[in-house]
C-alpha beads as a LAMMPS data file, in Angstrom:
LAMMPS data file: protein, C-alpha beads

84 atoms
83 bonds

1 atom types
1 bond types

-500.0 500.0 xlo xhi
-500.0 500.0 ylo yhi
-500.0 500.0 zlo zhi

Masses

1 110.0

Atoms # bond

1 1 1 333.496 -470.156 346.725
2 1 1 333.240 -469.806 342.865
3 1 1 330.101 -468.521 341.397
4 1 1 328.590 -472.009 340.813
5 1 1 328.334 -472.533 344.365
6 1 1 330.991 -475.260 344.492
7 1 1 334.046 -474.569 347.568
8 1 1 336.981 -476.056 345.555
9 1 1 339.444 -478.036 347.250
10 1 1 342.799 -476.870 346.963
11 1 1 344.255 -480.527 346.967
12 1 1 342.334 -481.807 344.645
13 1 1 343.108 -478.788 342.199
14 1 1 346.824 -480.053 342.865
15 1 1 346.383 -483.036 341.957
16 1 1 344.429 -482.015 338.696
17 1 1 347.296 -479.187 337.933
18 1 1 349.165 -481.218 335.725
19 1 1 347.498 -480.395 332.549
20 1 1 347.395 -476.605 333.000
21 1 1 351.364 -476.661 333.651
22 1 1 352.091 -478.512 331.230
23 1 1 351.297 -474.791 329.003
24 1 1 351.115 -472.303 332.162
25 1 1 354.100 -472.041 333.980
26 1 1 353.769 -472.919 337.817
27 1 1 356.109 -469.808 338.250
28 1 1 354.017 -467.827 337.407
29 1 1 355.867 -466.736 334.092
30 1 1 353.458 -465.522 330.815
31 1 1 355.877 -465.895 328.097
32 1 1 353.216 -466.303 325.422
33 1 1 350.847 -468.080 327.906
34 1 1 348.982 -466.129 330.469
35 1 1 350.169 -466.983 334.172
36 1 1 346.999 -468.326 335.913
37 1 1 348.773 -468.676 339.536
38 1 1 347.714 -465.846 342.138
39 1 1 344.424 -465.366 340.302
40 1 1 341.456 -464.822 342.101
41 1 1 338.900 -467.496 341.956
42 1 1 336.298 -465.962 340.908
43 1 1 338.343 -464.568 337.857
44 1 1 339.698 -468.224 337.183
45 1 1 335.925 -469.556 337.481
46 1 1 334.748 -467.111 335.179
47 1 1 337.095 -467.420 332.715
48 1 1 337.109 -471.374 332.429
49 1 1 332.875 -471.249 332.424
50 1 1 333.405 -468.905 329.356
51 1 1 335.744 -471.562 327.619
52 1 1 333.214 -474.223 328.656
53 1 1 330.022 -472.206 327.194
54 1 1 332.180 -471.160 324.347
55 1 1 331.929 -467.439 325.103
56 1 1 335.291 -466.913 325.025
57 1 1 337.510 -468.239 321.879
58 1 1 340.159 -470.696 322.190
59 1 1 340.131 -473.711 320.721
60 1 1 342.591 -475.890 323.162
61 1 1 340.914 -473.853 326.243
62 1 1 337.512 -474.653 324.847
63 1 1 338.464 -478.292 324.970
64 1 1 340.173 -478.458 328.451
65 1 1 337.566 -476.716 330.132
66 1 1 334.691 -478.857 328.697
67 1 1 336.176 -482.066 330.211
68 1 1 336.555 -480.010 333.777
69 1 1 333.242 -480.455 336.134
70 1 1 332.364 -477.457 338.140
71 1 1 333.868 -478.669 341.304
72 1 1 337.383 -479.355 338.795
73 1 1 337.117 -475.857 338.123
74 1 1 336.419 -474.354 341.723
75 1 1 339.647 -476.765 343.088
76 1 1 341.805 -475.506 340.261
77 1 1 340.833 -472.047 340.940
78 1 1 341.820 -472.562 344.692
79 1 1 345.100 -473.941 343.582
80 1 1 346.213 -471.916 341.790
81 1 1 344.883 -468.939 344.029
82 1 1 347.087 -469.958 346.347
83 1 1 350.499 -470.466 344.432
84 1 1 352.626 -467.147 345.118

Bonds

1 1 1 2
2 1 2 3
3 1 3 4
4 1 4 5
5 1 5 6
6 1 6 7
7 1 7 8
8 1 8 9
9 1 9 10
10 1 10 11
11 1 11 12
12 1 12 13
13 1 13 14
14 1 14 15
15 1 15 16
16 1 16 17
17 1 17 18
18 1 18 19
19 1 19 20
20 1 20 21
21 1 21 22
22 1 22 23
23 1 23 24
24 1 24 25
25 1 25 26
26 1 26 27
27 1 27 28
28 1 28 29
29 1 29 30
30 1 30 31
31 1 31 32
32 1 32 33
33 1 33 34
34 1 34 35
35 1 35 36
36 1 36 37
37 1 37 38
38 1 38 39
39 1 39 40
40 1 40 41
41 1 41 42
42 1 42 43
43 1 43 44
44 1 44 45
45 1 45 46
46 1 46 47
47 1 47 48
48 1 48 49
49 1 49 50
50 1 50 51
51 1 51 52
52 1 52 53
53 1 53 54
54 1 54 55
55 1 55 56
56 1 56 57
57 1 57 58
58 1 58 59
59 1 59 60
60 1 60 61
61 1 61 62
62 1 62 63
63 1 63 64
64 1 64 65
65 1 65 66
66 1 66 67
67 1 67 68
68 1 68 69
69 1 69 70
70 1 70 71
71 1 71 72
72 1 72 73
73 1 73 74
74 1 74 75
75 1 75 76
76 1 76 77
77 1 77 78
78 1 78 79
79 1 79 80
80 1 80 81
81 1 81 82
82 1 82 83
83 1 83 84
């Protein structure tokens, strides 16, 4: 459950993945990029409604995360939760 109150669906975060692996490696690898797999959701949540408020400063993370609805966000988070 992520802080907005929306369960995310871990399928449906697959199926929106592309985007974030296209820069984040699926591997989990952070050369340059921080890995976002095996994050908690709550941490993922948190981190994307700070790019979408524009508390947190980065201009191509600003602009992914204000196209993403809150229940994008939650199934993202519960992909990429899940992704050992």
């Amino acid at each position: 459950i992520d802080p907005q109150g929306v369960v995310g669906d871990p399928a449906y975060g697959e199926y929106l993945s592309g985007e974030c692996t296209s820069c984040h490696q699926a591997s989990g690898a952070a050369n340059g990029i921080p890995s976002i797999t095996n994050l908690p959701t709550d941490v993922f949540v948190v981190a994307m409604h700070a790019y979408k408020d524009g508390k947190r400063p980065h201009p191509v993370m600003q602009m992914m995360a204000e196209r993403l609805s809150n229940e994008e966000i939650a199934a993202l988070a519960a992909y990429f939760e899940g992704i050992e």
